[in-house]
N, C-alpha and C positions, 0 to 999 in steps of 0.2 A: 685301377683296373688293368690287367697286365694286357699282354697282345693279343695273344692267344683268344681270350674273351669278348677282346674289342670286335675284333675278327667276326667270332660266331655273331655277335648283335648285330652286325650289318650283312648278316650271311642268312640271319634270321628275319632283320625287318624286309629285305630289298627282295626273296622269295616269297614272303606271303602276299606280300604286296601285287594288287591285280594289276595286271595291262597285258590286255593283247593286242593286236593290231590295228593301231587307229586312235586305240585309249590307251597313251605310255604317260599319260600325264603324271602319275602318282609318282612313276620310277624318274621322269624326271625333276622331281619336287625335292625327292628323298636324296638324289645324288648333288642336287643345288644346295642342298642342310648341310649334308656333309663335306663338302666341299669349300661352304660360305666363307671361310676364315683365310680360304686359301685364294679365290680367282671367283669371279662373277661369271657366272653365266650369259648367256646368250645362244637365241634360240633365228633359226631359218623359218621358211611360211610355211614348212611340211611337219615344226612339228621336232626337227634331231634338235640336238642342247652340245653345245659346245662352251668347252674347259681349258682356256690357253694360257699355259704357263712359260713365260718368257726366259731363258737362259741365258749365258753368255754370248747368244749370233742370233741374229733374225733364222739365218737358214746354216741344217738344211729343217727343213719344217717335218716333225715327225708325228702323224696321225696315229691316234689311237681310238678305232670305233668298236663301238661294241653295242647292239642293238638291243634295245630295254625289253620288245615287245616277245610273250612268248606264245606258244599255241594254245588257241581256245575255241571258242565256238559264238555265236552271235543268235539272238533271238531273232528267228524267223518269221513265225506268225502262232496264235496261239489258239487254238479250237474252243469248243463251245465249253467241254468239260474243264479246261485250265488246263488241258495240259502241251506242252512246249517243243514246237517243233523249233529245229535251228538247224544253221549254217554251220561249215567247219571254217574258220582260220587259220591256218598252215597245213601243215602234214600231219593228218590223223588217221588210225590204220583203225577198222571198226572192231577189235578182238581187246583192245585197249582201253576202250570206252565205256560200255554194256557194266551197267550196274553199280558205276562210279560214284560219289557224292559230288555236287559241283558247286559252284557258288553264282546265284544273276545277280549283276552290280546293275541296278534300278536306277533313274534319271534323279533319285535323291540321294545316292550315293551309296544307299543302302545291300549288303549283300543277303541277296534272300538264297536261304540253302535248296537243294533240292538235289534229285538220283538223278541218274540213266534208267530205265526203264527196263525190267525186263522179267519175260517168259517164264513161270516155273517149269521145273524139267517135267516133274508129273503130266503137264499137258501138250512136250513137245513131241511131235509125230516123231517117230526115228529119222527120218530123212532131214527133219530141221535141225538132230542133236551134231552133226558134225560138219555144220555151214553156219561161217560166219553170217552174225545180221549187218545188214548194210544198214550205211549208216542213213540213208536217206528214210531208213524205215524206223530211223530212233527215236526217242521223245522223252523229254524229260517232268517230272512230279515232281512239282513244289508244295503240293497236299494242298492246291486250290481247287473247290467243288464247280466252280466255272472261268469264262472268261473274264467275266465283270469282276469276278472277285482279284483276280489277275493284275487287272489293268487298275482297276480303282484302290483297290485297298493293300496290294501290295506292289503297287507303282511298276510295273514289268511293262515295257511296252517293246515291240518292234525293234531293231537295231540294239537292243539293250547287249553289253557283254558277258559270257559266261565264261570262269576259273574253272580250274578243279580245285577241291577242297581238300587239300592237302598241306596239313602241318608239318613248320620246319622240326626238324629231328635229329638231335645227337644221338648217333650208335657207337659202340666200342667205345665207353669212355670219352664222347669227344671227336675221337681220330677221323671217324668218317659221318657223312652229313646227309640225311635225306629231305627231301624238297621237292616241291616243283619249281618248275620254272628255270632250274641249273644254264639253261639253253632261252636266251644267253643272260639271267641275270649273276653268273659266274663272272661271265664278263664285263660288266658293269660294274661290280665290286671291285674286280682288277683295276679297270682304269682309276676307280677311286681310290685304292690304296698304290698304283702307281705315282697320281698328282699327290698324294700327302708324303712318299719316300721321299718324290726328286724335288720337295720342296723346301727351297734352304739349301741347295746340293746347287753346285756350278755346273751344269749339266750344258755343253757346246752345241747349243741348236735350241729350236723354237719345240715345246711339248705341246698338240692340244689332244685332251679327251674329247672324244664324241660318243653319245648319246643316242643311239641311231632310231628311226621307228619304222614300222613294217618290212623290217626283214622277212620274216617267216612267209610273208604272203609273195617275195619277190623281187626281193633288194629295193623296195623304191625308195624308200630315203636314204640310200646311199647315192642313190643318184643325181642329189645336191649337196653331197656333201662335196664332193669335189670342188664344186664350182668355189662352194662356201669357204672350205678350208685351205684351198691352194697347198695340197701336200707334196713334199719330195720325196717321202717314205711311209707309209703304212704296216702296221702291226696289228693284225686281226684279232681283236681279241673275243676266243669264243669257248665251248667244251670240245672236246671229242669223244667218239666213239669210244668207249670203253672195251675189248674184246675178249675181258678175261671170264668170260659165261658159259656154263655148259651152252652149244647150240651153234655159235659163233666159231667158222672154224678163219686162222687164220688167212689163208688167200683171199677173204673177205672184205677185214680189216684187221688193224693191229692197233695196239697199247692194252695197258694195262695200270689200275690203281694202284697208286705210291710207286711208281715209277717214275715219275715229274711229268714237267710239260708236254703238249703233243707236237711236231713240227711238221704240218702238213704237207707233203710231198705233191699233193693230186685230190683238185676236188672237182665237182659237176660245174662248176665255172671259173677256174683260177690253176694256171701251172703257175707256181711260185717264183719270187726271183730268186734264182744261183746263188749269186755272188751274196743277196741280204743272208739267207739262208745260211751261206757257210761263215759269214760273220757271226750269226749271231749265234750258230754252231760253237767258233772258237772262243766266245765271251761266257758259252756254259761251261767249255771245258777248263779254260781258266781262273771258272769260279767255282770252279766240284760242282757247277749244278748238275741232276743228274733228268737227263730228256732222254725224248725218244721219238720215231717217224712213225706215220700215221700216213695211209690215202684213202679216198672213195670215190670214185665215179658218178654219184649222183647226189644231191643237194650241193646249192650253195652259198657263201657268206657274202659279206656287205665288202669281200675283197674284187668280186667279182665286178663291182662297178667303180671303185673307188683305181683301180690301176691301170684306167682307161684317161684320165685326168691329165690335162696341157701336154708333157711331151712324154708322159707316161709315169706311170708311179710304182716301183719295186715295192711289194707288198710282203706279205707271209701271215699264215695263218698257224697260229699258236693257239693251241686249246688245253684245258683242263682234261684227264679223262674223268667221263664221267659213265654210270651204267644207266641203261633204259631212257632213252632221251624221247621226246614226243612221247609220251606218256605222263599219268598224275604223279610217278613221282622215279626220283634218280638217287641216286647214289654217289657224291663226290667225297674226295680224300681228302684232309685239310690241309698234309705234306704239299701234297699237288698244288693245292693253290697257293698254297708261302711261294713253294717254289716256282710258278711260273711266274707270281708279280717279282722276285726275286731276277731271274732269267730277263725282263723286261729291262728293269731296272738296271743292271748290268750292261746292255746290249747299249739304251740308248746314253748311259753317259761314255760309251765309247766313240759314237757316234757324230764325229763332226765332220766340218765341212770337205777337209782331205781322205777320211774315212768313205764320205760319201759319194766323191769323184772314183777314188777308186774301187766300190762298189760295184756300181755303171760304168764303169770304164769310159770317164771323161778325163780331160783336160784340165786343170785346175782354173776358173777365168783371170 
């Protein structure tokens, strides 16, 4: 099976695959399969999965998180007629939603289909045709005629989790990929085919993957991962904002597909570090990779807590671009993703322990 292939089957199982916030158990099972031959797992009380692959120095220890969980929605309570009110799980805009297909994964494992609900135009007043519905007024049809049929015969109950149902999708041949979930199962697949490059590879410093969970609701399992991983360095691995759309003007944001990595300058909770930044600046330009900067002022990643950690942790957040993120489905490059597990790969076997004094501008001990 060539690369290229290998590629799409893990780009294709680790996307379909559900978990949102709270339920990443699947994406961690899947990244533990793949991984098996390489380093054992092990998991904290909240749930993240950690991947440590040992080099030639304990330190400096180089963190790679990347959080499984993506956005979805949670069963609320279900009315008499069956049909299903819910929660949101991260950031969900309500114009996005309205008349989706989605998927509830039921307490047997089962994913039962079901829409977003919504209004013919025939009977919208004009005043409702050019207002968003909120989303607290949405509800989703699984085609059950009540609640009992709901709860009893097709196991749905309260807290259960809702996907969107969206199949993975080669376009152009191949070259570019649609999915849900990109955010952050993009990342997740990086750190998996980061541990399978640097494996066998003398790489001067300690690797571990992390496996993060409920990112999307708020960074909280990044919030041990520090304690857990004891990092000197972090590499955020996530998507970015794509900005090459009619709509999107640049002062916005920036990147664009098959242009490479993203290097995030500025986000809703993380100024990057300098010094990592222009490191790993001069490891792309030394290896023709070809990157590009990125900022945004609002949302943010699992960097945002993890660079808070003992006497602080030089991070950077490196993303895939991707289009439509927080939505049922996106658009990634497959250049893009060689090239930023590429870009990763490069960066940390530069990266040892004199590398990383003079990074931080320390003293050698």
């Amino acid at each position: 099976m060539s690369k290229k292939r290998q590629t799409l089957d893990l780009l294709k199982e680790i996307t379909e695959a559900p978990g949102v916030p709270g339920y990443e158990s699947k994406i961690a099972e899947i990244a533990a399969v793949r991984l098996a031959s390489i380093v054992r797992p092990r998991k904290d009380r909240i749930g993240n999965v950690f991947f440590t692959l040992e080099g030639a120095s304990e330190r400096p220890r180089v963190v790679l998180p990347a959080h499984m969980d993506e956005i979805g929605l949670m069963v609320k309570f279900i009315d008499d007629k069956g049909f299903i009110r819910f929660w949101t799980l991260g950031g969900w805009v309500s114009q996005v939603l309205l008349a989706q297909r989605v998927l509830v994964i039921n307490s047997r494992g089962m994913a039962v289909p079901g829409v977003v609900g919504s209004k013919p135009p025939h009977i919208l007043p004009e005043e409702e045709r050019s207002k968003a519905v909120k989303l607290e007024d949405m509800f989703i049809d699984i085609g059950a005629s009540s609640k009992e049929e709901a709860e009893k015969e097709l196991g749905i109950l309260p807290g259960d989790p809702i996907v969107p149902d969206a199949p993975f999708t080669e376009m152009a041949g191949g070259k570019r990929l649609l999915a849900k979930a990109w955010d952050d199962r993009a990342g997740v697949a990086l750190m998996i085919r980061i541990l399978e490059e640097l494996n066998g590879k003398k790489h001067p410093n300690t690797v571990i993957g992390v496996g993060t969970v409920q990112e999307e609701v708020g960074t909280r399992g990044a919030k041990t991962v520090a304690a857990t991983a004891d990092p000197d360095v972090a590499f955020i691995l996530e998507v970015g904002i794509s900005a090459d759309v009619p709509g999107i003007k640049p002062e916005e944001t920036q990147g664009e597909l098959g242009k490479g990595p993203m290097l995030c300058i500025l986000d809703g909770g993380m100024i990057p570090h300098r010094g990592l930044r222009d490191f790993t600046v001069a490891a792309a330009e030394d290896a023709g990779i070809p990157y590009q900067y990125t900022s945004l002022n609002r949302g943010a990643t699992d960097g945002r807590e993890i660079q808070y950690a003992g006497r602080g942790v030089p991070a950077l957040y490196i993303g895939v671009p991707c289009r439509y993120i927080h939505a049922h489905h996106g658009i990634i490059d497959c250049e893009d993703f060689d090239n930023t597990a590429r870009l990763i790969v490069e960066t940390v076997m530069r990266l040892d322990a004199a590398a990383f004094h003079k990074i931080v501008g320390e003293e050698m001990q």
